[in-house]
Structures are given as structure tokens and as C-alpha cells.
ROZA-916584 format. One record per residue: residue number from 1; residue in one letter; x, z negated, y negated of N, C-alpha, C in turn. Coordinates in steps of 0.02 Angstrom, whole numbers. Last residue first. Layout:
! ROZA-916584
<pt><i>NUM</i><aa>A</aa><n_X>X</n_X><n_Z>Z</n_Z><n_Y>Y</n_Y><ca_X>X</ca_X><ca_Z>Z</ca_Z><ca_Y>Y</ca_Y><c_X>X</c_X><c_Z>Z</c_Z><c_Y>Y</c_Y></pt>
...
***
This chain:
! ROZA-916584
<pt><i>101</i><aa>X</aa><n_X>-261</n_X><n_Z>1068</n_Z><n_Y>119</n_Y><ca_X>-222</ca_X><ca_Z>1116</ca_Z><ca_Y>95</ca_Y><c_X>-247</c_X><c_Z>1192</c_Z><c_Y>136</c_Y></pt>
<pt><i>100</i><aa>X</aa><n_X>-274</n_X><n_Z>945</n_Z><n_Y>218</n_Y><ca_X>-328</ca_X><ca_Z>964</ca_Z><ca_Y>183</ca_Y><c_X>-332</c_X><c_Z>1049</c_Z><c_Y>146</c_Y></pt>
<pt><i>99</i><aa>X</aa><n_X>-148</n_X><n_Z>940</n_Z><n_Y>286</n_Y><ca_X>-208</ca_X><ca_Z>970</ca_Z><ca_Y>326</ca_Y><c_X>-259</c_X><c_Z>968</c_Z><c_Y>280</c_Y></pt>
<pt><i>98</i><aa>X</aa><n_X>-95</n_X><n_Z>888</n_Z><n_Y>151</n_Y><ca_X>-51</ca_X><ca_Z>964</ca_Z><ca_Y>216</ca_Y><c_X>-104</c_X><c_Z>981</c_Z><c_Y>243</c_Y></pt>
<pt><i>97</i><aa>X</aa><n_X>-127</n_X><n_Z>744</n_Z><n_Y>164</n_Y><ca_X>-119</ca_X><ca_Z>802</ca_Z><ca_Y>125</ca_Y><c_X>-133</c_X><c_Z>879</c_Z><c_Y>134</c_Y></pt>
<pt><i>96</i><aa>X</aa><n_X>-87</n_X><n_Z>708</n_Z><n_Y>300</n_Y><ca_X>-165</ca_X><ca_Z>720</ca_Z><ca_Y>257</ca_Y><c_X>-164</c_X><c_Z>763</c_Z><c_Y>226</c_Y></pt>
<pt><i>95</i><aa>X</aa><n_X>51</n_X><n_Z>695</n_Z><n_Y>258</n_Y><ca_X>28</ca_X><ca_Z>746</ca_Z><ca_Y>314</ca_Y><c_X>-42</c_X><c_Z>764</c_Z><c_Y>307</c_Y></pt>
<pt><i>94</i><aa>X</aa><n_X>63</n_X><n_Z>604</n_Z><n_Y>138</n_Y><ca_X>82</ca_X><ca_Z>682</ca_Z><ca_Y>128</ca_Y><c_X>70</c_X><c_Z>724</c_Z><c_Y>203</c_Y></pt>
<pt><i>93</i><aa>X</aa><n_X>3</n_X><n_Z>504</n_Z><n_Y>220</n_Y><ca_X>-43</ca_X><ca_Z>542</ca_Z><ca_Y>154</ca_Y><c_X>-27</c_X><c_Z>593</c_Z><c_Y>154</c_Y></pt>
<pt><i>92</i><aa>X</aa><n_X>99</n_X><n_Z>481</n_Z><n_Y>311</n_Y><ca_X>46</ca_X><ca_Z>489</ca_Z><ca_Y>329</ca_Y><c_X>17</c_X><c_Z>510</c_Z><c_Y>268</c_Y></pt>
<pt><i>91</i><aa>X</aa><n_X>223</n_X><n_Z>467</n_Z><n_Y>219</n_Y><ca_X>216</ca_X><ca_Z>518</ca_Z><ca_Y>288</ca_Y><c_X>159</c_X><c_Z>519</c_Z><c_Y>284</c_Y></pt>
<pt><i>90</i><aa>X</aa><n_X>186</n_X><n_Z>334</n_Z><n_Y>150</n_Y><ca_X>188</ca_X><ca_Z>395</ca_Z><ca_Y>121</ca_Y><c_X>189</c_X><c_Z>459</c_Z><c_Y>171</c_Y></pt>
<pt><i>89</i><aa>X</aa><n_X>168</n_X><n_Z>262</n_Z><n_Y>259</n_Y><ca_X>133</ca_X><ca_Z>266</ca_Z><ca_Y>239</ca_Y><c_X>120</c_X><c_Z>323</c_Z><c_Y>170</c_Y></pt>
<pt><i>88</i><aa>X</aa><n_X>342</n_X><n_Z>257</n_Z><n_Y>290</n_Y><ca_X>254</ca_X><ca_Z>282</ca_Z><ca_Y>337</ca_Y><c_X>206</c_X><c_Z>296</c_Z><c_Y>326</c_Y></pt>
<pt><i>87</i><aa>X</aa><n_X>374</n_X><n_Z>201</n_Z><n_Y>178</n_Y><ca_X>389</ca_X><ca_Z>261</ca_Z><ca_Y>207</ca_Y><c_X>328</c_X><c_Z>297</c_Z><c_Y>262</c_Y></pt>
<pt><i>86</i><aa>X</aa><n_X>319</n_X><n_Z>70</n_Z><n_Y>203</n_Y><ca_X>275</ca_X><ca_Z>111</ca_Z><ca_Y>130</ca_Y><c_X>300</c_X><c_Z>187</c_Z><c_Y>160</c_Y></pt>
<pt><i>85</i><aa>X</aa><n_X>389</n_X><n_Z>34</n_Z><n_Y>319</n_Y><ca_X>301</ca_X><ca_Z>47</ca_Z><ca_Y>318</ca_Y><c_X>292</c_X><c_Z>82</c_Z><c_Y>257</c_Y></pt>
<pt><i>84</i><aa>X</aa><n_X>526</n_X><n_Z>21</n_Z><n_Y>305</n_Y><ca_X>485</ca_X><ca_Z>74</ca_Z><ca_Y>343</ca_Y><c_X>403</c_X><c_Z>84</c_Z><c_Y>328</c_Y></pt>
<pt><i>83</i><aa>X</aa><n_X>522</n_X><n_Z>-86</n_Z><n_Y>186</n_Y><ca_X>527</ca_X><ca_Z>-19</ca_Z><ca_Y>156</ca_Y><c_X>516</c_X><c_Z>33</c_Z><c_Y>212</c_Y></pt>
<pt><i>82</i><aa>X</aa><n_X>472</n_X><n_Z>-208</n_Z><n_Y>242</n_Y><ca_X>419</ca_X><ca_Z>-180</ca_Z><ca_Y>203</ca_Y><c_X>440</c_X><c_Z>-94</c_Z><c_Y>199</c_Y></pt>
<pt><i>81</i><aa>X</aa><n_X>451</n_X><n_Z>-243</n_Z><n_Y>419</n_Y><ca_X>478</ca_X><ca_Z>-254</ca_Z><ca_Y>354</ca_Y><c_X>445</c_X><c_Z>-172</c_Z><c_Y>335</c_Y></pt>
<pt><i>80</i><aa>X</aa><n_X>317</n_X><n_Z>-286</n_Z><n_Y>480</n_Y><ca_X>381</ca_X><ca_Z>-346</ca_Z><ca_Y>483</ca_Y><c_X>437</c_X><c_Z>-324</c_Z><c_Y>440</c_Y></pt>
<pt><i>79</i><aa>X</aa><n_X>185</n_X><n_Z>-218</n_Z><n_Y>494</n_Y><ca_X>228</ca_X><ca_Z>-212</ca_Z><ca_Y>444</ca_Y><c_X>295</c_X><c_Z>-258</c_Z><c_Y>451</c_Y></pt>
<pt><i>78</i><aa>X</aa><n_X>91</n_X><n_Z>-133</n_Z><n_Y>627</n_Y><ca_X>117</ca_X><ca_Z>-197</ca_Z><ca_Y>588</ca_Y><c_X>177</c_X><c_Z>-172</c_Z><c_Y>553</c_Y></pt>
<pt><i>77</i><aa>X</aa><n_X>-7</n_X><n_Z>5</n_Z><n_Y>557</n_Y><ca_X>35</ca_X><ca_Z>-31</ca_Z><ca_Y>616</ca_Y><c_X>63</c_X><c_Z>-99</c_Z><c_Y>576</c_Y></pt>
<pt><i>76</i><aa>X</aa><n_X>-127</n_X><n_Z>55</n_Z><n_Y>503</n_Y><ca_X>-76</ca_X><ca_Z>95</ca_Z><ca_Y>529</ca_Y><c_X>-26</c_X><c_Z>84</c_Z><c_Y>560</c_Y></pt>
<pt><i>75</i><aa>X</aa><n_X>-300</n_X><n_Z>67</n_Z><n_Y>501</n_Y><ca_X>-230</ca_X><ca_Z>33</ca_Z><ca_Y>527</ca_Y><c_X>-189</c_X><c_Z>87</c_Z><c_Y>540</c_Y></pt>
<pt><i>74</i><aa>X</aa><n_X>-376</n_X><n_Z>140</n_Z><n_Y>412</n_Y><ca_X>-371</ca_X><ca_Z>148</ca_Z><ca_Y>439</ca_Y><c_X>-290</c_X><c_Z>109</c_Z><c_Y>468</c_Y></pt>
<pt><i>73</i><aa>X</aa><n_X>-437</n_X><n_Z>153</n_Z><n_Y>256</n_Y><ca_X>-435</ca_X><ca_Z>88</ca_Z><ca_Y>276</ca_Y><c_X>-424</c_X><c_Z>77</c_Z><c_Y>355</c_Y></pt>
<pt><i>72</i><aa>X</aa><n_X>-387</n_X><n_Z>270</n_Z><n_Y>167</n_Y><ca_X>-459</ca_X><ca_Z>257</ca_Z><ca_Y>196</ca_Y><c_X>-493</c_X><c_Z>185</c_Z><c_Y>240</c_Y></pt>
<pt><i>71</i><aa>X</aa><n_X>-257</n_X><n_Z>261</n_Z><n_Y>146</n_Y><ca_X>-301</ca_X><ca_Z>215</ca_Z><ca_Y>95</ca_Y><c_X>-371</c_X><c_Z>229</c_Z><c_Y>125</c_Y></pt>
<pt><i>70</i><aa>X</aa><n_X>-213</n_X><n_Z>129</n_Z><n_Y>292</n_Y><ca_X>-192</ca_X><ca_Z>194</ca_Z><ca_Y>253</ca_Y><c_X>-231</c_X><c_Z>186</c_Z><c_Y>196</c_Y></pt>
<pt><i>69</i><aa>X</aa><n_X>-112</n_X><n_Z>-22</n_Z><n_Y>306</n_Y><ca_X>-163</ca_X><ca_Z>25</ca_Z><ca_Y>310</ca_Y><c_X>-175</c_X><c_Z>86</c_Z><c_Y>264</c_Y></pt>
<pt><i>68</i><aa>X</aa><n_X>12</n_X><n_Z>-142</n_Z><n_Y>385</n_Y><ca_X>-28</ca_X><ca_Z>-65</ca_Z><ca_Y>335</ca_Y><c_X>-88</c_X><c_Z>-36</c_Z><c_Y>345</c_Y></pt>
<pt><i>67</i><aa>X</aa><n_X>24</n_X><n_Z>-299</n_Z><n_Y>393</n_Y><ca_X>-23</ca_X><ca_Z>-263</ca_Z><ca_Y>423</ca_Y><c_X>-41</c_X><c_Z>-187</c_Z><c_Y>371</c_Y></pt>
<pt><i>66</i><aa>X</aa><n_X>146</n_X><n_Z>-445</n_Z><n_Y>427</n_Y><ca_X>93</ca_X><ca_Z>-395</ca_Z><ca_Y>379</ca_Y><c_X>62</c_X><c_Z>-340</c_Z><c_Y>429</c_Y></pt>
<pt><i>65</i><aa>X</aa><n_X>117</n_X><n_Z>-554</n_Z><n_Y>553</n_Y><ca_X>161</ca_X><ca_Z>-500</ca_Z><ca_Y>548</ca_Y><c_X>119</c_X><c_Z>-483</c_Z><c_Y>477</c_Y></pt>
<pt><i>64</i><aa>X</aa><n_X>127</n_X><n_Z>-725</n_Z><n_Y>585</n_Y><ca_X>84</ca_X><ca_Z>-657</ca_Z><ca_Y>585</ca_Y><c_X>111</c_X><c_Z>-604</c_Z><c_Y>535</c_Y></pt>
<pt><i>63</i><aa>X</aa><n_X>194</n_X><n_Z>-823</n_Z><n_Y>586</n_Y><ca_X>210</ca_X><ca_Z>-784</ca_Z><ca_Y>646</ca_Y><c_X>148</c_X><c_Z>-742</c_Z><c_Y>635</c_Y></pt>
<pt><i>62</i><aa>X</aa><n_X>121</n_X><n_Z>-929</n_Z><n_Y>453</n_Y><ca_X>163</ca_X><ca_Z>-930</ca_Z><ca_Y>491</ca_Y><c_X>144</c_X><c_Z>-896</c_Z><c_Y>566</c_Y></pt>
<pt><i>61</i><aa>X</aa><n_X>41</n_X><n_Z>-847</n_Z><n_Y>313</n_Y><ca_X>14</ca_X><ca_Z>-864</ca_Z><ca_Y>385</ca_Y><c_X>91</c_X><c_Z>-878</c_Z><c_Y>441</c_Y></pt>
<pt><i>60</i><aa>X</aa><n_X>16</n_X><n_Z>-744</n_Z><n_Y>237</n_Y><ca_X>71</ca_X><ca_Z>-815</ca_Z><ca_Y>222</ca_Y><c_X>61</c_X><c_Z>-863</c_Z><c_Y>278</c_Y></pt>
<pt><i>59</i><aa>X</aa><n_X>41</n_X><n_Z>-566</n_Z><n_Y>231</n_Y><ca_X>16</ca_X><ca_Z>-638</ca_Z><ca_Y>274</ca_Y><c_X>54</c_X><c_Z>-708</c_Z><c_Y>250</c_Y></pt>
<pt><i>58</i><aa>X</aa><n_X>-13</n_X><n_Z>-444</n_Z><n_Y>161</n_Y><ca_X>51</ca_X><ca_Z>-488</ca_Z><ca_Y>175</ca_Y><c_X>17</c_X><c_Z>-556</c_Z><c_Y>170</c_Y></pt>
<pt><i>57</i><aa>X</aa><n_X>-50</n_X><n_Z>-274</n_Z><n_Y>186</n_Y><ca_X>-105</ca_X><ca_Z>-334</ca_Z><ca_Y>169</ca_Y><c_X>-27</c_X><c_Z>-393</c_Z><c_Y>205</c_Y></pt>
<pt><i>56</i><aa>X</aa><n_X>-24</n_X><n_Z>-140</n_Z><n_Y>119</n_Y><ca_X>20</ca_X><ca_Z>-197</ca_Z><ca_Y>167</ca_Y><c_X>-14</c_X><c_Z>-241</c_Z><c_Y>136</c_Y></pt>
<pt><i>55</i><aa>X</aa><n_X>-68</n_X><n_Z>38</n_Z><n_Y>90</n_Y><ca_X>-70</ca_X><ca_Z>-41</ca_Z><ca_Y>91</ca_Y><c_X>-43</c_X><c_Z>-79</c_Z><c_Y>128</c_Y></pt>
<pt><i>54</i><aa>X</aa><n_X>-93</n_X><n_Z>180</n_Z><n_Y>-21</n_Y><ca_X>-118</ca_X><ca_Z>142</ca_Z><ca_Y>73</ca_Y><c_X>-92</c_X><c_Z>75</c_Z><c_Y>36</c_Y></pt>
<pt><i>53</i><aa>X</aa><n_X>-102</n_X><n_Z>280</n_Z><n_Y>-95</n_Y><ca_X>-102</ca_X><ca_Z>294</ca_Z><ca_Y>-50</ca_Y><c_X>-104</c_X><c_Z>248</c_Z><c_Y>20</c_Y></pt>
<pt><i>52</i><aa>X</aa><n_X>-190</n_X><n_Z>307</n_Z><n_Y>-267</n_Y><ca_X>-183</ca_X><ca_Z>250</ca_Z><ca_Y>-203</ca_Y><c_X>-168</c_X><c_Z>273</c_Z><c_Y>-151</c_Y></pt>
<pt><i>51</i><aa>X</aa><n_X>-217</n_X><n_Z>377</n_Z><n_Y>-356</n_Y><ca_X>-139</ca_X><ca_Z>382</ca_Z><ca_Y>-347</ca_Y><c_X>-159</c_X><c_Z>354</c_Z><c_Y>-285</c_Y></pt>
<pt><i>50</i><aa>X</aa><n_X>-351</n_X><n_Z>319</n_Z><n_Y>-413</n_Y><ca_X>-331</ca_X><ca_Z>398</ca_Z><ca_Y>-382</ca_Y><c_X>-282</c_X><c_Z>417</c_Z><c_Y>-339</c_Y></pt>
<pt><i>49</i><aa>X</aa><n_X>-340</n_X><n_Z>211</n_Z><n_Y>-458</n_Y><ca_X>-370</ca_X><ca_Z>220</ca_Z><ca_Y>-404</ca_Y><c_X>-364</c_X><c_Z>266</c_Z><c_Y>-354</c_Y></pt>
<pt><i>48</i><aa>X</aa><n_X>-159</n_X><n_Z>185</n_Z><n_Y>-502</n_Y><ca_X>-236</ca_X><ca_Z>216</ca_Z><ca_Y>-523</ca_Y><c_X>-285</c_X><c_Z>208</c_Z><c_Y>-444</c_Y></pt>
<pt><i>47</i><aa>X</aa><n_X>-24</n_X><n_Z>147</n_Z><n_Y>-548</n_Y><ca_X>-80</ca_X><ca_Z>111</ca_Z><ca_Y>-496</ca_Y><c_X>-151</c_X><c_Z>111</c_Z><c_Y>-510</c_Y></pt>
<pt><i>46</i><aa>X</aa><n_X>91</n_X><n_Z>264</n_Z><n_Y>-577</n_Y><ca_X>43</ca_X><ca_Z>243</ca_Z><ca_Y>-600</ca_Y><c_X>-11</c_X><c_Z>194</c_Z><c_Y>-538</c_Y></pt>
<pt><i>45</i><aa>X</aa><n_X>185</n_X><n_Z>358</n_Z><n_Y>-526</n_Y><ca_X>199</ca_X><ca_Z>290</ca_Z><ca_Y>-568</ca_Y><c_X>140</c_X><c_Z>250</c_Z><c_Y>-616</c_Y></pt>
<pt><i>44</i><aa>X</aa><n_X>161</n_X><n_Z>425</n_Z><n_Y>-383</n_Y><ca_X>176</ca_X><ca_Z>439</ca_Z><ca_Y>-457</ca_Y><c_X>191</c_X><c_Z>384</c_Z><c_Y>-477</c_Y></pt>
<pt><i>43</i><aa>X</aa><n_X>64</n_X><n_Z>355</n_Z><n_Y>-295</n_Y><ca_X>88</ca_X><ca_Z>416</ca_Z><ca_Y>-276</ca_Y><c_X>89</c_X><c_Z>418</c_Z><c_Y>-352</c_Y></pt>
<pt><i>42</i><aa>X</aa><n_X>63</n_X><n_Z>192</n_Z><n_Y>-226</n_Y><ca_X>31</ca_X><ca_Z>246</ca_Z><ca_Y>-268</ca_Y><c_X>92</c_X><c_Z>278</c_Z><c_Y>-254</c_Y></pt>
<pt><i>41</i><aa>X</aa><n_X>26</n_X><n_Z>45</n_Z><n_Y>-105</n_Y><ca_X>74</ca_X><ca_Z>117</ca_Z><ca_Y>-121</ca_Y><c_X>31</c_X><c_Z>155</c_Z><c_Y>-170</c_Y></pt>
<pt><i>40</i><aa>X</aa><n_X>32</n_X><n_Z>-131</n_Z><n_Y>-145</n_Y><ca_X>-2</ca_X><ca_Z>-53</ca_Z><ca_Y>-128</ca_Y><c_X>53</c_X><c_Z>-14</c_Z><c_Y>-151</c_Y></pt>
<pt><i>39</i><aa>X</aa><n_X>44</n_X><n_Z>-261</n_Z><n_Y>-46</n_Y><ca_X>86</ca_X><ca_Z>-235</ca_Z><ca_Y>-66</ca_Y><c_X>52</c_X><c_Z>-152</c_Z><c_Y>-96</c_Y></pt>
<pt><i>38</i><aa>X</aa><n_X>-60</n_X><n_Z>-436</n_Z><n_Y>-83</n_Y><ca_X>-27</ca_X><ca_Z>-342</ca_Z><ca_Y>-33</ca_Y><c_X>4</c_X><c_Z>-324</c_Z><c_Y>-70</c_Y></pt>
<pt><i>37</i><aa>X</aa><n_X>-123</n_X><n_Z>-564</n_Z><n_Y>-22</n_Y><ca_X>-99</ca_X><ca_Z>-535</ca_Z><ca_Y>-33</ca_Y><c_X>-69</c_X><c_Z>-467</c_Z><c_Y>-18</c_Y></pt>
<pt><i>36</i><aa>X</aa><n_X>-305</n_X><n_Z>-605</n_Z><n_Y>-73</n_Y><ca_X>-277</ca_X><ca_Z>-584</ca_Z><ca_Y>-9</ca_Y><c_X>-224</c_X><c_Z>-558</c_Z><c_Y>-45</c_Y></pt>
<pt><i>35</i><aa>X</aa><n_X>-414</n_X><n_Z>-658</n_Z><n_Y>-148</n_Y><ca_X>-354</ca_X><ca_Z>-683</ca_Z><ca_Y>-156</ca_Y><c_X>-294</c_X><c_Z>-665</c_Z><c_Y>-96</c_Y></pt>
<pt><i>34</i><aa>X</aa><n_X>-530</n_X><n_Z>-575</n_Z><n_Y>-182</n_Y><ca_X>-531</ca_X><ca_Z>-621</ca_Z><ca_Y>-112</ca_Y><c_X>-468</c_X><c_Z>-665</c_Z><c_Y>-113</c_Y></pt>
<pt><i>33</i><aa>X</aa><n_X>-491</n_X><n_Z>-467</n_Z><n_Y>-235</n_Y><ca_X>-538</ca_X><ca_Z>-494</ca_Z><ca_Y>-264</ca_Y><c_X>-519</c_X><c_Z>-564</c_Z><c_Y>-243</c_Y></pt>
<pt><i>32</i><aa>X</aa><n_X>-290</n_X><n_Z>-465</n_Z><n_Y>-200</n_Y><ca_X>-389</ca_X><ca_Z>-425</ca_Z><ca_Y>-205</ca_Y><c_X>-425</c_X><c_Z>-464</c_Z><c_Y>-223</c_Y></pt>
<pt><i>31</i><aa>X</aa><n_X>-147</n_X><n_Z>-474</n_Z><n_Y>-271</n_Y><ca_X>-185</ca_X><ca_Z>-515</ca_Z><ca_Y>-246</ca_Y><c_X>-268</c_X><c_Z>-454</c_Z><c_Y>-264</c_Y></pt>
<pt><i>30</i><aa>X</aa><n_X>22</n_X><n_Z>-380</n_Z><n_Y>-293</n_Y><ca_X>-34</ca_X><ca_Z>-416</ca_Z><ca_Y>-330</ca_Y><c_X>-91</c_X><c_Z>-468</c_Z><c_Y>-265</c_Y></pt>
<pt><i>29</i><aa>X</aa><n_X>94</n_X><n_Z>-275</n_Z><n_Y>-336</n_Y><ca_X>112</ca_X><ca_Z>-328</ca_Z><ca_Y>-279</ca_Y><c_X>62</c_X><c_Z>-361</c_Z><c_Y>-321</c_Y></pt>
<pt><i>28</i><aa>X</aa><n_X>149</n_X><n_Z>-95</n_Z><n_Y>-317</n_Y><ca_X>113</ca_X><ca_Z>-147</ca_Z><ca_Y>-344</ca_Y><c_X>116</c_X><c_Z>-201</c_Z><c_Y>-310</c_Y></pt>
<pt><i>27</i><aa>X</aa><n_X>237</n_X><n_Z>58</n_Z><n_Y>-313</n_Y><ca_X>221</ca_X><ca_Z>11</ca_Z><ca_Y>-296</ca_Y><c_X>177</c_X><c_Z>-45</c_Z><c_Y>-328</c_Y></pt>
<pt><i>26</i><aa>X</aa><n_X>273</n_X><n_Z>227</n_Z><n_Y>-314</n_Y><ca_X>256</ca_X><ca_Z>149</ca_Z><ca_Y>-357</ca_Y><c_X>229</c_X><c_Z>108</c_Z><c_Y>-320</c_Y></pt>
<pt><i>25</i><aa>X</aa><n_X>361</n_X><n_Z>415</n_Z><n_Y>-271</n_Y><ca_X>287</ca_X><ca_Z>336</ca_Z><ca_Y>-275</ca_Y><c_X>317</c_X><c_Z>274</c_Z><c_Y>-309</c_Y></pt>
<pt><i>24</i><aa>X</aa><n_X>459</n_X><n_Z>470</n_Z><n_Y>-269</n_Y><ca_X>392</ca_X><ca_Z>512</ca_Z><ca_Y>-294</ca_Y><c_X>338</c_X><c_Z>464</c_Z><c_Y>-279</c_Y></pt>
<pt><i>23</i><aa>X</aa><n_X>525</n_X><n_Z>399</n_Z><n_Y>-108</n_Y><ca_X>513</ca_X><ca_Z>429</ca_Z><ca_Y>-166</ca_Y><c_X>453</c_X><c_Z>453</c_Z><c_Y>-200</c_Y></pt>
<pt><i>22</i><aa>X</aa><n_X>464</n_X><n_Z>240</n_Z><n_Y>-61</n_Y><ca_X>482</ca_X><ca_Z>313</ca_Z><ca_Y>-65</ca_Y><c_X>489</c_X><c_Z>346</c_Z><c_Y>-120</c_Y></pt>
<pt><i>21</i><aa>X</aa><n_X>537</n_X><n_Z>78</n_Z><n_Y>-123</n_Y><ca_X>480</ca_X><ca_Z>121</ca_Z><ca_Y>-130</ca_Y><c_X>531</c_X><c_Z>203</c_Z><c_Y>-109</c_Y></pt>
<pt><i>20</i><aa>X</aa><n_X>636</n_X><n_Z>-8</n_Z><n_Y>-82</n_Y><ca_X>597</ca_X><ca_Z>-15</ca_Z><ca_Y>-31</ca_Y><c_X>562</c_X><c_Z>50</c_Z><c_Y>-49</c_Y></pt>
<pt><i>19</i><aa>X</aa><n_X>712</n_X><n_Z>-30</n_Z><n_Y>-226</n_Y><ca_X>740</ca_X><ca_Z>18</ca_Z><ca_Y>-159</ca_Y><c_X>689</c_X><c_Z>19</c_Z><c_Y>-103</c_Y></pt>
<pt><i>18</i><aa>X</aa><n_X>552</n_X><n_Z>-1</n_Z><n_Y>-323</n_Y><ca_X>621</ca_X><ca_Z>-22</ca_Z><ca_Y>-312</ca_Y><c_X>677</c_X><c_Z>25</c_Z><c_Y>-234</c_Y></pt>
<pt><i>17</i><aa>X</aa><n_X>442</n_X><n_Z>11</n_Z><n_Y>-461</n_Y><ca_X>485</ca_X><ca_Z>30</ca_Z><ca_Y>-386</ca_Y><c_X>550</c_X><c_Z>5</c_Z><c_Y>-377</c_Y></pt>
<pt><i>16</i><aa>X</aa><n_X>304</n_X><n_Z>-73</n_Z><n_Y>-511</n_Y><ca_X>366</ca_X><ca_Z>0</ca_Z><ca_Y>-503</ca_Y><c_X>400</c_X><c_Z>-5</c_Z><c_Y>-466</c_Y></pt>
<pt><i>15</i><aa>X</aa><n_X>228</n_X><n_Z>-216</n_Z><n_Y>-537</n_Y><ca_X>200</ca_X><ca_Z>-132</ca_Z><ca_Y>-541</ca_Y><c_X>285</c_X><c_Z>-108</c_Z><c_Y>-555</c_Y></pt>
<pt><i>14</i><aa>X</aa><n_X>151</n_X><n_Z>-378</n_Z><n_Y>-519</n_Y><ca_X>218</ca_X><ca_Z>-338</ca_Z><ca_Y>-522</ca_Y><c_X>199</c_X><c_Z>-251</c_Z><c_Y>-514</c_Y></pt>
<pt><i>13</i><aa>X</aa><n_X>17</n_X><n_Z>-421</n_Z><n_Y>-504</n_Y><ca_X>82</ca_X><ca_Z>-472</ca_Z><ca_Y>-527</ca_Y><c_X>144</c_X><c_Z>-447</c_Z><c_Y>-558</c_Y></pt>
<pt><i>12</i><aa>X</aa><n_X>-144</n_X><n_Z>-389</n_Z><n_Y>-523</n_Y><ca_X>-44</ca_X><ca_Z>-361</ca_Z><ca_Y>-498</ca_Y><c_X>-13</c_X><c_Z>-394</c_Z><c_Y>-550</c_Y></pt>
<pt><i>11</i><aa>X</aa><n_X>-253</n_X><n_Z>-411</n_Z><n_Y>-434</n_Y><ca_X>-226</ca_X><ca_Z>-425</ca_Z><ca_Y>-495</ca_Y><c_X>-144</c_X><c_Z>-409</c_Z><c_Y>-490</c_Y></pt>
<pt><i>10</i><aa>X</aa><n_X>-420</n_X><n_Z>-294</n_Z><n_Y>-426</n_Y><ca_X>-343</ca_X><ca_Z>-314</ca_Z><ca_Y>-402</ca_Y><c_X>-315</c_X><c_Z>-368</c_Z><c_Y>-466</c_Y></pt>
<pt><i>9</i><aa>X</aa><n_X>-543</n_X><n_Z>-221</n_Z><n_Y>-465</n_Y><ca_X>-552</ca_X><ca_Z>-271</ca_Z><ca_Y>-433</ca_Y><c_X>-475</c_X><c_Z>-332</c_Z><c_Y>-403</c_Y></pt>
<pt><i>8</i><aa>X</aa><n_X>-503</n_X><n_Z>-122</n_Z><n_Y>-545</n_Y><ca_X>-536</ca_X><ca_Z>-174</ca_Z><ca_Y>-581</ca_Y><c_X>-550</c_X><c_Z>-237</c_Z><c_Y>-541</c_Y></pt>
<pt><i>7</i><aa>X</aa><n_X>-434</n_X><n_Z>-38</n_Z><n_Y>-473</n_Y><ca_X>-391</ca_X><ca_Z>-69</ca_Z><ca_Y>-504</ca_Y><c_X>-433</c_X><c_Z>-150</c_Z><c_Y>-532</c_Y></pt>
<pt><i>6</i><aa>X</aa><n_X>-440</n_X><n_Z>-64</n_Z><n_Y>-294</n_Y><ca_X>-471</ca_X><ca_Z>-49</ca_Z><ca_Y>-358</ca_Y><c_X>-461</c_X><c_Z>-80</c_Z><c_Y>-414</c_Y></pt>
<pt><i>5</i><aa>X</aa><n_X>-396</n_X><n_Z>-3</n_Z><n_Y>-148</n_Y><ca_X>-356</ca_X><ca_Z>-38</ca_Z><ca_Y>-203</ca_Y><c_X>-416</c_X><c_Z>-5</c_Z><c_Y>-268</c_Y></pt>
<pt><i>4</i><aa>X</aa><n_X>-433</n_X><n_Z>-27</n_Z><n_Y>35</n_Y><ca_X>-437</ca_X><ca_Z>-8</ca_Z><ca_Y>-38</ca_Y><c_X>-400</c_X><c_Z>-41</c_Z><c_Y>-86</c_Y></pt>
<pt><i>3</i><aa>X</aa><n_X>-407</n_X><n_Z>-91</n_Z><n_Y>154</n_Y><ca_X>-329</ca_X><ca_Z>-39</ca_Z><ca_Y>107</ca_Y><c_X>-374</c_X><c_Z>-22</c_Z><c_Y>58</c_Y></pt>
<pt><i>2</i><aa>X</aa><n_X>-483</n_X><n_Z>-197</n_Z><n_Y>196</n_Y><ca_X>-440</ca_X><ca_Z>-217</ca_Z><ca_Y>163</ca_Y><c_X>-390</c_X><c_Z>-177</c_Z><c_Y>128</c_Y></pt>
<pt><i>1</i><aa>X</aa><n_X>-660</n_X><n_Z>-191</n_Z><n_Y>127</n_Y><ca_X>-613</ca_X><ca_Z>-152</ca_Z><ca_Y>167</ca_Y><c_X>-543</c_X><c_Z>-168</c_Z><c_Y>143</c_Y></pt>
***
């Protein structure tokens, strides 16, 4: 499933935040088992399994867009740039959130 993130199964190249990340989240930039690249969102400063809130699977594919997904592995739209989508993708957890509450 491509928005899981497990730590044991990822390799991150890079871990924290920058101007692209929402607030009150972290980032990661690494490669999945499979050698697929992404971008993951955590919630805090940590890239726990737990924290995981979604994903930008990033294409090296000339004219194919990235691709978010939430962390249940539910599309969430194309990505063409990065700092609206992690924003989105934080919206969407913290609305999950809210309706679990």
C-alpha cells in the first residue's frame, strides 16, 4: 500500500522540517522497501509509525505529477507542489481526528 510508512521497512535520507512542513509536524524524504520515492508527514518530530499522517509518493517519471495519500492509503490528490499537499494532508488527519473525538 503506497501511504504506509514503516519505519523498519523505509530508508530516510532526510528527517525535520522546513518551510514546506505544517505546523506541529516533520517530515521525512526517504525511499520504501520497493525503492519508491516519498515525502512522509508525521505529527510531532518524530517519524514513528504512530505519528504517520500521510504521504507524497514523488515521481521521477517525466510529466507525472506526485501523488498524496492519506495514512490509510486513501488518494488524496495530485501533488505538483509539495508545501499545499503536506498542508492538506495535515487538514485531513486533524479533521479525522475531530470525528473520532
Amino acid at each position: 500500500m503506497p501511504a504506509k510508512f514503516r519505519a523498519d521497512e523505509a530508508t530516510v535520507r532526510w528527517h525535520g522540517s522546513d518551510d514546506t512542513t505544517p505546523p506541529d509536524h516533520s517530515i521525512a524524504v526517504g525511499t520504501d522497501r520497493l525503492g519508491t520515492e516519498y515525502v512522509w508527514l508525521f505529527r510531532g518530530k518524530e517519524p514513528t509509525d504512530e505519528a504517520f499522517v500521510g504521504s507524497i509518493s514523488v515521481s521521477n517519471a517525466p510529466g507525472r505529477a506526485a501523488i498524496a495519500y492519506d495514512s490509510a492509503g486513501g488518494f488524496v490528490g495530485l501533488a505538483p507542489i509539495i508545501a499545499p499537499a503536506l498542508a492538506k494532508l495535515a487538514a485531513r488527519a486533524a479533521s479525522e481526528e475531530g470525528h473520532r473525538s
